[in-house]
C-alpha positions as a Markdown table, in Angstrom:
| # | Residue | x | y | z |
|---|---|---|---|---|
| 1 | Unk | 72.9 | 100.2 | 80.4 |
| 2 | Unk | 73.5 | 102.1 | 83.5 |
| 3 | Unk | 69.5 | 100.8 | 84.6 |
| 4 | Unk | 71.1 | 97.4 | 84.3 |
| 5 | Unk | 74.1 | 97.8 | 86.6 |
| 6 | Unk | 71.7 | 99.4 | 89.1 |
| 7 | Unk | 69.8 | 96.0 | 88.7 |
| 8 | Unk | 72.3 | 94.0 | 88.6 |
| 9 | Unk | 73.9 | 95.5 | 91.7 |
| 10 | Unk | 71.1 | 95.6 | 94.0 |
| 11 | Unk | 70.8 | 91.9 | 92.9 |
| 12 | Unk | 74.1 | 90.8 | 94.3 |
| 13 | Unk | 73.3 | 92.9 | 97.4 |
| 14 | Unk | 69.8 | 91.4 | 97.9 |
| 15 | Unk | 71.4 | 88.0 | 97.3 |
| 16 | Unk | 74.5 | 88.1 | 99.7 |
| 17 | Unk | 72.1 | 90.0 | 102.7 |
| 18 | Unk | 69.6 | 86.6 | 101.7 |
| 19 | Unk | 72.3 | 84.7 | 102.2 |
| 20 | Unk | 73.1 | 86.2 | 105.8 |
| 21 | Unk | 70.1 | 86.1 | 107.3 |
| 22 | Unk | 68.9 | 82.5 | 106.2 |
| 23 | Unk | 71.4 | 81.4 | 108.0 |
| 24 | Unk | 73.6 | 80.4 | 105.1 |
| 25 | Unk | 76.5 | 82.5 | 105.6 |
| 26 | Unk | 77.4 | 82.9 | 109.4 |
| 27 | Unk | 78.7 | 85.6 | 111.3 |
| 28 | Unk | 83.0 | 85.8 | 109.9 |
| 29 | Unk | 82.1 | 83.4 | 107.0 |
| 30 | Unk | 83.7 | 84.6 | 103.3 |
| 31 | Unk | 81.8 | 86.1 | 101.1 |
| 32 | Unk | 82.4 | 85.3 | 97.5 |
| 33 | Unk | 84.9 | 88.2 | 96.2 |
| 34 | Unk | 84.5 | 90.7 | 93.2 |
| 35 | Unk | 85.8 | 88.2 | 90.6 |
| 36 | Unk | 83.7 | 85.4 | 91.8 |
| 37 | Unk | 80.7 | 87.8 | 92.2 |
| 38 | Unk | 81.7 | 89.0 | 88.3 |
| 39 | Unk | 81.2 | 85.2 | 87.2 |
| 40 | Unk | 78.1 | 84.3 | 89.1 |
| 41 | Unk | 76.5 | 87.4 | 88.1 |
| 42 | Unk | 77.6 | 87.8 | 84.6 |
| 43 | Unk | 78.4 | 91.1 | 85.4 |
| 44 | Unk | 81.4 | 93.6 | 85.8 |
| 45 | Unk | 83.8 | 94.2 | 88.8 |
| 46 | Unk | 82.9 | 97.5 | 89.0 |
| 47 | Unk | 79.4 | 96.7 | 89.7 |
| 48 | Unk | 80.8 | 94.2 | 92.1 |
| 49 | Unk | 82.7 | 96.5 | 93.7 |
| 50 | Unk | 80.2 | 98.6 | 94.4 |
| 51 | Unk | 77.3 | 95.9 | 96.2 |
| 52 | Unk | 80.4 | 95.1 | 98.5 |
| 53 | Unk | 81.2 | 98.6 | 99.3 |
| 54 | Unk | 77.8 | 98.9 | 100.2 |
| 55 | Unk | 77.0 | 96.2 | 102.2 |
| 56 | Unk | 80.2 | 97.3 | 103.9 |
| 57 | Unk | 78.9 | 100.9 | 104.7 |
| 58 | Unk | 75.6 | 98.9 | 106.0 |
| 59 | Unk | 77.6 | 97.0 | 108.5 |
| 60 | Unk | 76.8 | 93.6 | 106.4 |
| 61 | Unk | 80.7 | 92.8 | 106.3 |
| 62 | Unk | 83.3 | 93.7 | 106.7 |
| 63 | Unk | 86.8 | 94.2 | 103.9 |
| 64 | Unk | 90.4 | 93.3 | 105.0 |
| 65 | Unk | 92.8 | 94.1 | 102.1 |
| 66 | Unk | 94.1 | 91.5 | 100.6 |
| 67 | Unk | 92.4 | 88.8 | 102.4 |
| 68 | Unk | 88.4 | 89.0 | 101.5 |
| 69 | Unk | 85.2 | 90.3 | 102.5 |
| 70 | Unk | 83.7 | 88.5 | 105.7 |
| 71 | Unk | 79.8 | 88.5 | 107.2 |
| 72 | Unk | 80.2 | 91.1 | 110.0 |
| 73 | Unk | 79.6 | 89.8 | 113.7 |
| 74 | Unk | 76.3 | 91.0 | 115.5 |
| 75 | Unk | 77.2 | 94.6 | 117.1 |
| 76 | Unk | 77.2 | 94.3 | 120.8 |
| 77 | Unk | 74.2 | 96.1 | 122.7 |
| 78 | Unk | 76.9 | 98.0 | 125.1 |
| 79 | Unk | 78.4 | 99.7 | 122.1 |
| 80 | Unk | 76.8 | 103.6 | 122.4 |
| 81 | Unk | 78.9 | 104.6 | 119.4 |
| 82 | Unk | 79.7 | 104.0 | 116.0 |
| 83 | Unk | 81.9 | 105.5 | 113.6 |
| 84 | Unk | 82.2 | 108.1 | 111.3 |
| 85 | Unk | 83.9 | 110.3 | 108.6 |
| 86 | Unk | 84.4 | 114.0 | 109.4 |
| 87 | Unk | 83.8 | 114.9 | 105.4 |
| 88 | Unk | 80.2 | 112.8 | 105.1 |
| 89 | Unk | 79.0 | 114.7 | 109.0 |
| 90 | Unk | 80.1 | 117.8 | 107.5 |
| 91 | Unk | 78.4 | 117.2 | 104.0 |
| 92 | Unk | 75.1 | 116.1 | 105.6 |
| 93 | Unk | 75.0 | 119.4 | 107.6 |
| 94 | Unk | 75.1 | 121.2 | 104.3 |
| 95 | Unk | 78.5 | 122.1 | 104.7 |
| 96 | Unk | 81.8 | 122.1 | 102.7 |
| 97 | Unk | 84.8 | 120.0 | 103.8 |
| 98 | Unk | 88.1 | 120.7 | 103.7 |
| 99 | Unk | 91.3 | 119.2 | 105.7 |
| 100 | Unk | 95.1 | 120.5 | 106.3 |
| 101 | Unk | 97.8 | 117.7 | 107.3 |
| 102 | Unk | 99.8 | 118.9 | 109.9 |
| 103 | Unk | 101.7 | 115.9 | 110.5 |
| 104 | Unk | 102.3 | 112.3 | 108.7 |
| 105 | Unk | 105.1 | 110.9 | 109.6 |
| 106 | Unk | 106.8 | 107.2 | 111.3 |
| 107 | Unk | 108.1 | 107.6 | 115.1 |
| 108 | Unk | 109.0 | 105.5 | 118.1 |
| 109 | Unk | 106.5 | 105.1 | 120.6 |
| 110 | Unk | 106.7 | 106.6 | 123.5 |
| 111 | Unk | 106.1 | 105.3 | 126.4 |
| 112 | Unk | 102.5 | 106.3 | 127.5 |
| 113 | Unk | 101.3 | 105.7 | 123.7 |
| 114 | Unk | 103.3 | 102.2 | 123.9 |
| 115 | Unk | 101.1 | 101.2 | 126.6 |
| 116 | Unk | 98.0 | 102.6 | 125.4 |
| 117 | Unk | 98.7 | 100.6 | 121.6 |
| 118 | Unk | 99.8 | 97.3 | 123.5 |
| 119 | Unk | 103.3 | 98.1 | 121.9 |
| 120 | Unk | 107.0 | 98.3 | 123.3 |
| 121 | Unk | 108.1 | 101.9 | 123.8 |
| 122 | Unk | 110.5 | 102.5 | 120.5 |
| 123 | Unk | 108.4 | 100.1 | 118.7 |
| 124 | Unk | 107.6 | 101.7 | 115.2 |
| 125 | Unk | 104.2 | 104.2 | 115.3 |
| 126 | Unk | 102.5 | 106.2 | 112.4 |
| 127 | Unk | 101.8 | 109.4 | 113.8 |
| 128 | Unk | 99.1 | 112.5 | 111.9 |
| 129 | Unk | 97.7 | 115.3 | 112.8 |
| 130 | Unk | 95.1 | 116.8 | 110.6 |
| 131 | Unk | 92.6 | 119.9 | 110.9 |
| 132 | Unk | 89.1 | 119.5 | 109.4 |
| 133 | Unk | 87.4 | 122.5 | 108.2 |
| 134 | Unk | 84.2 | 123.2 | 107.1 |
| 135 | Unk | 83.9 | 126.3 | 104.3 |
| 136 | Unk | 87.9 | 126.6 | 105.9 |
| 137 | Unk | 86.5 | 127.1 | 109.3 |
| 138 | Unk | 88.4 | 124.3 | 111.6 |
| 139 | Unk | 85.6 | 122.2 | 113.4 |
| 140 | Unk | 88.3 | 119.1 | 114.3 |
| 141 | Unk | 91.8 | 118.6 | 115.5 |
| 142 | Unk | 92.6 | 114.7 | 114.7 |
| 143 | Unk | 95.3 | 113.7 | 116.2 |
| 144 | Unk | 95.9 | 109.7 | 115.9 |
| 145 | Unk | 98.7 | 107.0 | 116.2 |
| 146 | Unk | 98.6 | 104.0 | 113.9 |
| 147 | Unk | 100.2 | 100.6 | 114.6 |
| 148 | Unk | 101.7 | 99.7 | 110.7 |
| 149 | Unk | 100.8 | 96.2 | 111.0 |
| 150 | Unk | 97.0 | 97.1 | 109.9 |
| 151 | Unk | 97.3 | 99.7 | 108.2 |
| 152 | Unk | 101.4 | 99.7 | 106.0 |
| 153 | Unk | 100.5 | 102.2 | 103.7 |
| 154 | Unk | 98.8 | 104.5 | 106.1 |
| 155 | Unk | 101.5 | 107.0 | 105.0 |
| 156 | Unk | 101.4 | 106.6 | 101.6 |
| 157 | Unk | 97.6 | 107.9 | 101.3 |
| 158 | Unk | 96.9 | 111.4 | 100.1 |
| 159 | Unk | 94.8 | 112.9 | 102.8 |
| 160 | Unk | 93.2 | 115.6 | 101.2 |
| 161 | Unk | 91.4 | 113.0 | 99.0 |
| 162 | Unk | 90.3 | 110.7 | 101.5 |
| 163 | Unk | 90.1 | 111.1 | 105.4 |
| 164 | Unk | 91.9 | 108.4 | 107.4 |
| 165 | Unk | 88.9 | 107.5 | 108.9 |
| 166 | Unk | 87.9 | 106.0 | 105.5 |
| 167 | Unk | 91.2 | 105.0 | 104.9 |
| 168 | Unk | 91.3 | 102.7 | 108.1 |
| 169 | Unk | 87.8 | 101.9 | 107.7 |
| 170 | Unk | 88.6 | 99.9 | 104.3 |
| 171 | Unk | 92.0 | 98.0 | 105.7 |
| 172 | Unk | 91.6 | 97.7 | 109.0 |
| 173 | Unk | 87.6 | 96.8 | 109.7 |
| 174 | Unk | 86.7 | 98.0 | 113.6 |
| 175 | Unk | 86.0 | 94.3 | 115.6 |
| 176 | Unk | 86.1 | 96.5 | 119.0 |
| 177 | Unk | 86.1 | 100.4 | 119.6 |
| 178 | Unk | 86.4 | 102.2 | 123.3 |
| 179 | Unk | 85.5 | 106.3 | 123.4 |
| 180 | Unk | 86.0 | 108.2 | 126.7 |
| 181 | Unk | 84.4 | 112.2 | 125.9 |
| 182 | Unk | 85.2 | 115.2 | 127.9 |
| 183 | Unk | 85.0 | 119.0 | 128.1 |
| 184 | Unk | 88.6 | 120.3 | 128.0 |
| 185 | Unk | 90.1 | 123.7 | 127.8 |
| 186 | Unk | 93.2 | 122.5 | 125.1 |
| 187 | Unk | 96.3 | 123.6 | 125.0 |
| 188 | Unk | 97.6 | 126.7 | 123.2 |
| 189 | Unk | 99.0 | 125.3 | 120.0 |
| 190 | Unk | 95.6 | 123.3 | 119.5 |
| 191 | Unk | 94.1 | 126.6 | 120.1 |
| 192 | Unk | 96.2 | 128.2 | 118.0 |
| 193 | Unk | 95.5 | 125.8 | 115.1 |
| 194 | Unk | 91.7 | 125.8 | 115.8 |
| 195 | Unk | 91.6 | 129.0 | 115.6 |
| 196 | Unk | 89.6 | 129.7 | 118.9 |
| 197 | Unk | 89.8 | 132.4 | 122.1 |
| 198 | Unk | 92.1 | 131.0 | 125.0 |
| 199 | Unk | 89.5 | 129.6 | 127.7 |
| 200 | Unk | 87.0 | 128.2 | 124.9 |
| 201 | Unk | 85.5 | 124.9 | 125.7 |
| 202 | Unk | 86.2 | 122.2 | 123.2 |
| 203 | Unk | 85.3 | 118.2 | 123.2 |
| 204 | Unk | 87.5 | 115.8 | 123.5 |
| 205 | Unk | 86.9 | 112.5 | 121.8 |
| 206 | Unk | 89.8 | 109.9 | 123.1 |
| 207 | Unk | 89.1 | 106.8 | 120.9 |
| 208 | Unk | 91.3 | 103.4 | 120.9 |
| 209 | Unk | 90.5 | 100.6 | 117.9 |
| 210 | Unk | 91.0 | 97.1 | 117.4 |
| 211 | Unk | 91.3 | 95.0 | 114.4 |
| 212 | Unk | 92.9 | 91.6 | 113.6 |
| 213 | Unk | 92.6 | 91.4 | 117.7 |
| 214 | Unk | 94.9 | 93.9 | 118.4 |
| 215 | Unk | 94.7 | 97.8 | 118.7 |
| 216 | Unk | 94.8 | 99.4 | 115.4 |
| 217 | Unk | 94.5 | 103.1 | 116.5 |
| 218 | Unk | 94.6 | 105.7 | 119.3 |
| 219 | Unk | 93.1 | 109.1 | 118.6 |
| 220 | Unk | 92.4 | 112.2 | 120.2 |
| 221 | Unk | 89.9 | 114.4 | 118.2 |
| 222 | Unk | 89.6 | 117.7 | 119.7 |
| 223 | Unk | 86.3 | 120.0 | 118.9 |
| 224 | Unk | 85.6 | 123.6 | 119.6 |
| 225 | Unk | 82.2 | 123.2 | 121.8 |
| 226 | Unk | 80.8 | 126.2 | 119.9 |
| 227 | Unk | 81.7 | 124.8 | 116.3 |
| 228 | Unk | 80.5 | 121.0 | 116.8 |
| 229 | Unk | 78.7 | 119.0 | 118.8 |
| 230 | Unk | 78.7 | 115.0 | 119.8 |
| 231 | Unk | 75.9 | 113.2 | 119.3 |
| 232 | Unk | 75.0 | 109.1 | 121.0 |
| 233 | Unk | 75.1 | 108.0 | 118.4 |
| 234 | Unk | 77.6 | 107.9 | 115.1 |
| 235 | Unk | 76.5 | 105.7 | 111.9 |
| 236 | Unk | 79.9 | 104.1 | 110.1 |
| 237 | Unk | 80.7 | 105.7 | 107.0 |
């Protein structure tokens, strides 16, 4: 049985990738959803669900809740970096992760996050604040600002099951990302939280997002140097 689901989902996989790069399905095209995937392969939406989530992770398509699945656009050659949950970089170094919500709440936008989000100031913005910790040893502070029209129930998610990375990743596919990186000394109460010596060097990673052709997210994900390091290059996950 479960040797026949394996089949049966590398089948829809193999088919729908045939399907892109004969040409047949174009670059933001539909592709044919769980239940029509359940009819045409006689199988169950499980196993559906699982070639799309897939093909999604490959950068095949891309998934917009409640609308469909879509044949992902050709990545542009500028683009240095991709990105990537904290919990799978942390589990592929061997390690153990962990994360503490420090804030998750709806606020006004001020006004330098309003200009950064293409928003009014006071216009409504989901604000969190997570640590990530691996073995309960804080290698990330995530800071990040949300605009609720991609992602509504960004507040309802529990984030010590699923990091908003994946989260935002599933309803709010990336079309455009920008990443500016320094070496900072952070402030005290990021210190503080991180758990590291006043005058240690950390990373800063300042990302913005788009999706559905407007920005999505701003973060700022702070790193002790000595705990983690950036790499060029991030794979989606």
């Amino acid at each position: 049985m479960a040797e026949q689901s394996f089949a049966l989902f590398e089948r829809i996989k193999k088919s729908i990738i045939h399907d892109i790069e004969s040409g047949k399905l174009k670059p933001d095209d539909k592709v044919p959803s769980e239940t029509e995937l359940t009819r045409m392969f006689n199988t169950s939406r499980m196993t559906a669900n699982r070639a799309l989530k897939e093909l999604t992770e490959e950068g095949r398509i891309v998934r917009a809740q409640g609308v469909g699945s879509f044949v992902a656009r050709p990545k542009p050659e500028a683009a240095l970096l991709e990105i990537k949950s904290i919990a799978k970089e942390i589990a592929q170094w061997g390690g153990e992760h962990s994360s503490e919500v420090l804030v998750l709440r709806e606020e006004k936008a001020s006004e330098e996050i309003a200009k950064k989000m293409g928003l009014n100031p006071l216009d409504p913005v989901f604000h969190s604040i997570m640590l990530h910790k691996d073995r309960d040893i804080c290698v990330q502070h995530s800071e990040r600002f949300i605009n609720p029209k991609v992602a509504p129930d960004y507040l309802k998610q529990d984030f010590n099951v699923i990091t908003p990375n994946e989260y935002l990743m599933e309803v709010a596919p990336v079309q455009q990302a920008e990443h500016i990186i320094e070496a900072v000394i952070c402030k005290k109460e990021i210190q503080k939280r991180l758990k590291i010596k006043p005058g240690e060097p950390c990373l800063s990673l300042t990302r913005r997002t788009w999706s559905f052709d407007r920005v999505a997210t701003y973060s700022i994900i702070i790193s002790p140097g000595s705990r983690y390091k950036l790499k060029g290059k991030f794979t989606r996950g």
